[in-house]
C-alpha positions as CSV (number, residue, x, y, z in Angstrom):
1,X,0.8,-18.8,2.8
2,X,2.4,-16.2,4.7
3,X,2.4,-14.7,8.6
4,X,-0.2,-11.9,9.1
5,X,-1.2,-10.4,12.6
6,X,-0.8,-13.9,14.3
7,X,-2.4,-15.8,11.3
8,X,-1.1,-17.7,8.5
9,X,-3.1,-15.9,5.8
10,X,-3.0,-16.7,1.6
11,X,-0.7,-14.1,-0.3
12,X,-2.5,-15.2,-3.6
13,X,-3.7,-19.2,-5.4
14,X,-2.7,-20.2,-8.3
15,X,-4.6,-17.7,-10.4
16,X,-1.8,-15.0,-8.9
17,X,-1.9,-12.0,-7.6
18,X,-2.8,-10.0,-10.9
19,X,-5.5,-12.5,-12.2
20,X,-7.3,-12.2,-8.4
21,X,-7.2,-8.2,-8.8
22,X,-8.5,-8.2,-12.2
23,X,-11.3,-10.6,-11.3
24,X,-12.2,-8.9,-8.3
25,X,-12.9,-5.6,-10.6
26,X,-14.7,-7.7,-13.4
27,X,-16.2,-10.0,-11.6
28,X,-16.5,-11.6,-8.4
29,X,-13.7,-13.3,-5.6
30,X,-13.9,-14.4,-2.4
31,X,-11.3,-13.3,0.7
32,X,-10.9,-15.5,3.5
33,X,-10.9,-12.3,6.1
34,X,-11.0,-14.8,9.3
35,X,-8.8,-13.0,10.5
36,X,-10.6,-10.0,11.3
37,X,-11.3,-10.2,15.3
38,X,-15.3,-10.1,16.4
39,X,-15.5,-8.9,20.0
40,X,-19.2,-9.3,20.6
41,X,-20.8,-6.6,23.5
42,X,-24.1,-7.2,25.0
43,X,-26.8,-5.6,27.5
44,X,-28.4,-2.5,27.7
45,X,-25.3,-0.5,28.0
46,X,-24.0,-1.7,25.1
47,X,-24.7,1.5,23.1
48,X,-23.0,3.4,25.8
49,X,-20.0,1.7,26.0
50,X,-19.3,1.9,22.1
51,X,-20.3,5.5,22.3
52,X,-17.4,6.4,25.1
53,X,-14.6,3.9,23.6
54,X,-14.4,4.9,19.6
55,X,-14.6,8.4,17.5
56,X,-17.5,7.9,15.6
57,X,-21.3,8.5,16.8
58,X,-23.3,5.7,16.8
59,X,-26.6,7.6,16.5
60,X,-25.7,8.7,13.0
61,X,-26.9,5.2,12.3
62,X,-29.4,2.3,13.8
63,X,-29.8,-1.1,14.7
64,X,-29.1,-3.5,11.5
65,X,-26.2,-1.0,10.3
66,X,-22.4,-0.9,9.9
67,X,-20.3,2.2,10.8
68,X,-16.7,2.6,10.5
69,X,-14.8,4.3,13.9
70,X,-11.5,4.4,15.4
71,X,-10.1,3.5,18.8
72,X,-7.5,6.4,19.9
73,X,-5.0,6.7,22.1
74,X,-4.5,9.9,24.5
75,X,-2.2,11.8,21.6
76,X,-5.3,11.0,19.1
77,X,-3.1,8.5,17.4
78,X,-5.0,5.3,15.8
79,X,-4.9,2.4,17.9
80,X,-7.0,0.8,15.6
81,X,-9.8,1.3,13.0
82,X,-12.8,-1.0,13.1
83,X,-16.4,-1.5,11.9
84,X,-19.3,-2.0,14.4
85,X,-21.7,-4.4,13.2
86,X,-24.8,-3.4,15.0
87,X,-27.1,-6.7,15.2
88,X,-29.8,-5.5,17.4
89,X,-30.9,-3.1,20.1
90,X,-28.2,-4.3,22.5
91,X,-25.9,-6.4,20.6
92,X,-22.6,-5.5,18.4
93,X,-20.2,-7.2,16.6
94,X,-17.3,-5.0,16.8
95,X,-14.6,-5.8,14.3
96,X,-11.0,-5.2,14.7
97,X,-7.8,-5.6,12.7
98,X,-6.1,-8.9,13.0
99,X,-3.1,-7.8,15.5
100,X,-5.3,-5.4,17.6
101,X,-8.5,-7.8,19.0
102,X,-6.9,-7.7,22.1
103,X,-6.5,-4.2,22.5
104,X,-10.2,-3.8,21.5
105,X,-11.5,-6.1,23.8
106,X,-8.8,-4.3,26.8
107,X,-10.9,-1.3,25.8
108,X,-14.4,-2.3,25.9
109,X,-13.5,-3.9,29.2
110,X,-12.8,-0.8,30.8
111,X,-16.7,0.0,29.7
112,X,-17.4,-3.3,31.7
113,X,-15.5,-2.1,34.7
114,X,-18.1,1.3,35.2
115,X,-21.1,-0.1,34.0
116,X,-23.1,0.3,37.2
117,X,-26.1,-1.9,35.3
118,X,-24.0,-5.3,35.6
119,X,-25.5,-6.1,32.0
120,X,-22.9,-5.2,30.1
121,X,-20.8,-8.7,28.6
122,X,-18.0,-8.3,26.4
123,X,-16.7,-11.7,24.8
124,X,-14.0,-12.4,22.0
125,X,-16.4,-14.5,19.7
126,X,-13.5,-14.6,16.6
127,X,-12.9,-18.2,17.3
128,X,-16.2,-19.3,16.8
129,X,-16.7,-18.0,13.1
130,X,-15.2,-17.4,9.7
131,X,-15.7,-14.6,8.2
132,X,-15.5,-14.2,4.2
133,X,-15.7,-11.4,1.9
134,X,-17.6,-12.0,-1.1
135,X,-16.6,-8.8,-3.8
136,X,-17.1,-7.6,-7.4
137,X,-19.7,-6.1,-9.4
138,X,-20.9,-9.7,-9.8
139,X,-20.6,-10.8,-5.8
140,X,-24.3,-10.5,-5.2
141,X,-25.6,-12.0,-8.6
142,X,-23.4,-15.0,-7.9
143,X,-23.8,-15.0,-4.2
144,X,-27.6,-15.7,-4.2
145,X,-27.4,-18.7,-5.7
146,X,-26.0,-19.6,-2.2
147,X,-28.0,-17.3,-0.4
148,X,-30.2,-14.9,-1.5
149,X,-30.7,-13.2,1.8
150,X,-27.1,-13.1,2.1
151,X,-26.9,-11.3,-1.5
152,X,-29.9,-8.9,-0.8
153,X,-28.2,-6.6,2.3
154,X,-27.6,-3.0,1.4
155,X,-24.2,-1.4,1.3
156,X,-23.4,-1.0,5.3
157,X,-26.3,-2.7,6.1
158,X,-26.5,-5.7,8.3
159,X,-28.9,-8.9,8.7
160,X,-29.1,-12.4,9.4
161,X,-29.2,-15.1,7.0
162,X,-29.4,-19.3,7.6
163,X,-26.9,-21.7,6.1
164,X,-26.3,-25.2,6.7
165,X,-29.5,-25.3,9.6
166,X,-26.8,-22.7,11.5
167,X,-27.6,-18.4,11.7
168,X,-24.9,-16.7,10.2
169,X,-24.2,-12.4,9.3
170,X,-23.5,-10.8,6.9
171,X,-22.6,-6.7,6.3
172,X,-22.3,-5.0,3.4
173,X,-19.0,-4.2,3.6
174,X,-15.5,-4.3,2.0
175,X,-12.5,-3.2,1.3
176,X,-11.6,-3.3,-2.3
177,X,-13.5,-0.1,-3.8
178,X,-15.9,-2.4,-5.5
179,X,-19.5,-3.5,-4.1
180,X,-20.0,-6.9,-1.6
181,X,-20.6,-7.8,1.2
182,X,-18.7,-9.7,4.9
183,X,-20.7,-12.8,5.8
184,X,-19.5,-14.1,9.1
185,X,-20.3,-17.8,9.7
186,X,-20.0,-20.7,12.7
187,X,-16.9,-22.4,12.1
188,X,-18.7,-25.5,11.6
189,X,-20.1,-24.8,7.9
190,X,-17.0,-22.7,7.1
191,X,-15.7,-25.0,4.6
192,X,-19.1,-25.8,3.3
193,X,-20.1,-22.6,2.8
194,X,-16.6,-21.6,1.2
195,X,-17.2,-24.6,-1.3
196,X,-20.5,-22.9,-2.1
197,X,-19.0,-19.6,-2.9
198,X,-16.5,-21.5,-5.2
199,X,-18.9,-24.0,-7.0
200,X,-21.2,-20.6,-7.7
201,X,-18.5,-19.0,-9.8
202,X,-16.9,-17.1,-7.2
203,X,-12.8,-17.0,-7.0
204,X,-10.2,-17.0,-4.3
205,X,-8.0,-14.0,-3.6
206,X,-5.6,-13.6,-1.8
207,X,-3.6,-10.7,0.5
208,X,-1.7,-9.9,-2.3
209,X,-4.8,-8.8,-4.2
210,X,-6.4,-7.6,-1.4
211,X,-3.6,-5.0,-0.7
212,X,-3.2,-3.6,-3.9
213,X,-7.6,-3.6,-4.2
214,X,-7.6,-1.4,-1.4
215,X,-4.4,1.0,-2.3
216,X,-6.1,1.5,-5.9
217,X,-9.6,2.4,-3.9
218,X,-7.6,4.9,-1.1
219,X,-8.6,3.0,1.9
220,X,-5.9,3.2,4.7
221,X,-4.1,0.1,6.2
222,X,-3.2,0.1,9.9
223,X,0.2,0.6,10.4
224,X,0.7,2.6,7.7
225,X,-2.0,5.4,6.9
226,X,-3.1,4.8,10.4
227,X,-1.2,4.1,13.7
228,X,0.5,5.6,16.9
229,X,1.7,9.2,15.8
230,X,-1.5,9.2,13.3
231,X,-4.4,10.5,13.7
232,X,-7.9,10.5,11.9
233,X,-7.4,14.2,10.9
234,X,-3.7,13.5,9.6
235,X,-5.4,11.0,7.2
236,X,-8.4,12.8,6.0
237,X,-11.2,10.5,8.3
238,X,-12.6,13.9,10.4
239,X,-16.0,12.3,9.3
240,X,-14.9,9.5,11.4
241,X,-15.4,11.6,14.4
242,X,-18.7,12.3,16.2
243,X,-17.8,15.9,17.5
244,X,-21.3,16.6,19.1
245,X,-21.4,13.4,21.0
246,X,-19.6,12.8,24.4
247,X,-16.1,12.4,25.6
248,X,-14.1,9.3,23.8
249,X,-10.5,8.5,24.3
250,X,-7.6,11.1,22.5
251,X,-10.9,13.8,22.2
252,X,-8.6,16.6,23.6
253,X,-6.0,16.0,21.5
254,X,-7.9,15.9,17.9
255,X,-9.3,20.0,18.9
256,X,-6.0,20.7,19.9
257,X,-4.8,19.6,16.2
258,X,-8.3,20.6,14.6
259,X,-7.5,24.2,16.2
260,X,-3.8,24.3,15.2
261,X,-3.9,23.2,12.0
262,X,-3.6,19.3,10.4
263,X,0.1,18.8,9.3
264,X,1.0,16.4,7.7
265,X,-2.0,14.8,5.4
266,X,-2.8,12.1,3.2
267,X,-2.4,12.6,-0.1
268,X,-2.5,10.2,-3.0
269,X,0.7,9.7,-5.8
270,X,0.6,8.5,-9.3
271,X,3.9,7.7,-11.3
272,X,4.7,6.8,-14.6
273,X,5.5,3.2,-15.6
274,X,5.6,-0.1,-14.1
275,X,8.4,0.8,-11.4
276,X,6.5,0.5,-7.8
277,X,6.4,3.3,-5.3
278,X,7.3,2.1,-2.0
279,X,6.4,2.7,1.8
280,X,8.8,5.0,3.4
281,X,10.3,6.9,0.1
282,X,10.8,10.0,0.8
283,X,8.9,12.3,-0.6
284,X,10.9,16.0,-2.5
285,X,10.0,18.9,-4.1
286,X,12.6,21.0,-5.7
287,X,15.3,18.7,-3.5
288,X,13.6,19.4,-0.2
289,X,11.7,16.6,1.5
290,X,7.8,17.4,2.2
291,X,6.6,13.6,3.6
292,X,7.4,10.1,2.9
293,X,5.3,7.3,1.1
294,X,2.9,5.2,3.4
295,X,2.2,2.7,0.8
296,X,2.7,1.9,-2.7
297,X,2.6,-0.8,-5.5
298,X,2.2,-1.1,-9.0
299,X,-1.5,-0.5,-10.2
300,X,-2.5,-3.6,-12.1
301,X,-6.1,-1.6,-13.0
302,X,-4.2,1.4,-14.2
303,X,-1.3,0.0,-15.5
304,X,1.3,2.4,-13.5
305,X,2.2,3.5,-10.2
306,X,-0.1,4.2,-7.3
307,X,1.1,5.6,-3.7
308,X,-0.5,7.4,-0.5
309,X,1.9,9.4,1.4
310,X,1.8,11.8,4.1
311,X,3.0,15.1,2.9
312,X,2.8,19.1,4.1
313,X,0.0,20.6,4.1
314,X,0.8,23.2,1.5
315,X,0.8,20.5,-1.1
316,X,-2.0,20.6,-3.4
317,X,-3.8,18.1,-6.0
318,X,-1.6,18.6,-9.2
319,X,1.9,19.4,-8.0
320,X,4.5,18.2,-9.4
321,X,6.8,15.8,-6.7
322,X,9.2,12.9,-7.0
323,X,10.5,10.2,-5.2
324,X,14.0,9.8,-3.8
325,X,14.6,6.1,-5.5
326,X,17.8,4.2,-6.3
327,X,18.8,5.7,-9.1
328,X,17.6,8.9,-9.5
329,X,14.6,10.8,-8.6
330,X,11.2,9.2,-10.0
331,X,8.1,11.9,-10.9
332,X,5.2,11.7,-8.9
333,X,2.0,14.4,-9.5
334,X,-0.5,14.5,-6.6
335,X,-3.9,13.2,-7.0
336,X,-7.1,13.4,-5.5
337,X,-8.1,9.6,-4.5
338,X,-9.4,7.1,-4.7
339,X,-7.4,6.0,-7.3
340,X,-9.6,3.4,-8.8
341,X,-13.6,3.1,-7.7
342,X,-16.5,5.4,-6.2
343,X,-16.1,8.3,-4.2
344,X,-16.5,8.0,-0.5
């Protein structure tokens, strides 16, 4: 066990971390992802509060879907990257990272504060559920032998589904690169519902795995390929925002970058061997520093080194790089990601 945004979260069981990762791409594990925050907004002005507080734009989707968006500050910087769970006409789950619920919620209460209706309810529900990622190519063949309806949702698609005599929710969500889904459930068949997930054939994993899941498939980590100083543009999410809807906090500032020119960018690093790359390395061509690793590990799927970075613009898939280590420079060719898993 280990700290983790306020939570004491698993680094890995007793499988390890390398057993957990090779499962979760053969066949199925389960991540205790409690502590994901669930800031629940309600009322009829719901849609328009989501629609003025994050980048992306909700009518690109519908009720019982997912979408990914980002909370900004005024310098476009990424306060924090989330996924709305929209439940019905005028409800959300909104879904931040562990360290950052309270900053969501500060947001969405600002919403509250001008809604002229007097609907609008915003509530920190993340106490009252776990929330547990079931993923693998196997997660929904093993997951319907606890629930079916659980195992049917499409791929950022949301519904209901009953365990225990309780409602619970799940999306069809992750973030390993492989397929799954996010059930959320009341705390009170947690445990139960955990012990399902196990006695169907489905293994813990830990943040160990987890981490090094999502570095193989390319998806960012707040903090690292996302935070104050970066924006969606600097790491290659402009799909995350909605362009032709309204005004949304740091707006102003992502055309003013979109107009000048994105410097730097995310680009993705492979090296030979079993040697690590490692966040902050700087990153050199012909001695010269161009950007500096994000995050990096050892790529149990691949068998060598995997790293994102942020580098100069003028560096292209297929250069030649390398890494300022102890020791010596290390090789490092840029590669299109993800490393491992589909295409976005």
């Amino acid at each position: 066990m280990v700290p983790f945004g306020g939570w004491e979260m698993p680094l890995s069981y007793p499988t390890g971390t390398l057993e957990e990762h090779r499962l979760c791409r053969s066949e199925a594990v389960v991540f205790d992802v409690s502590h994901l925050g669930t800031v629940r907004v309600e009322g009829e002005s719901a849609h328009r509060a989501i629609q003025g507080t994050f980048t992306n734009d909700l009518d690109r989707v519908s009720p019982g879907r997912a979408q990914y968006t980002h909370l900004l500050d005024d310098s476009g910087g990424v306060l924090d990257d989330i996924i709305v769970w929209w439940i019905d006409d005028e409800t959300f789950d909104v879904m931040p990272n562990a360290s950052n619920t309270q900053r969501v919620s500060d947001a969405l209460a600002g919403a509250v504060a001008g809604d002229t209706s007097g609907q609008l309810k915003v509530r920190d529900t993340t106490a009252e559920r776990a929330v547990l990622a079931v993923q693998g190519p196997d997660a929904r063949q093993r997951l319907a032998a606890v629930s079916a309806d659980a195992a049917a949702v499409g791929r950022f698609r949301v519904a209901g589904f009953e365990f225990g005599g309780h409602a619970c929710t799940v999306a069809g969500t992750g973030y390993t690169g492989e397929d799954g889904v996010e059930c959320a459930v009341p705390v009170a068949v947690a445990a139960e519902f955990w012990d399902a997930l196990l006695d169907a054939g489905i293994q813990p994993a830990g943040l160990g795995a987890r981490d090094t899941l999502r570095l193989e498939a390319g998806l960012p980590l707040h903090g690292h390929e996302l935070g104050v100083g970066i924006t969606p543009l600097n790491a290659g999410l402009g799909w995350v925002v909605g362009w032709d809807k309204g005004e949304f906090p740091g707006r102003s500032a992502l055309e003013t970058q979109r107009a000048a020119g994105v410097d730097p960018v995310l680009r993705g690093l492979t090296t030979e061997g079993r040697r690590p790359p490692r966040e902050g390395q700087a990153v050199l061509r012909s001695g010269e520093q161009v950007g500096s690793v994000t995050s990096g590990n050892f790529s149990p799927t691949l068998g060598h080194g995997v790293a994102m970075a942020m580098l100069s613009p003028d560096v292209e898939p297929g250069d030649v790089l390398s890494l300022d280590a102890r020791g010596g420079e290390v090789p490092a060719v840029v590669v299109e990601m993800p490393f491992v898993g589909r295409k976005p």
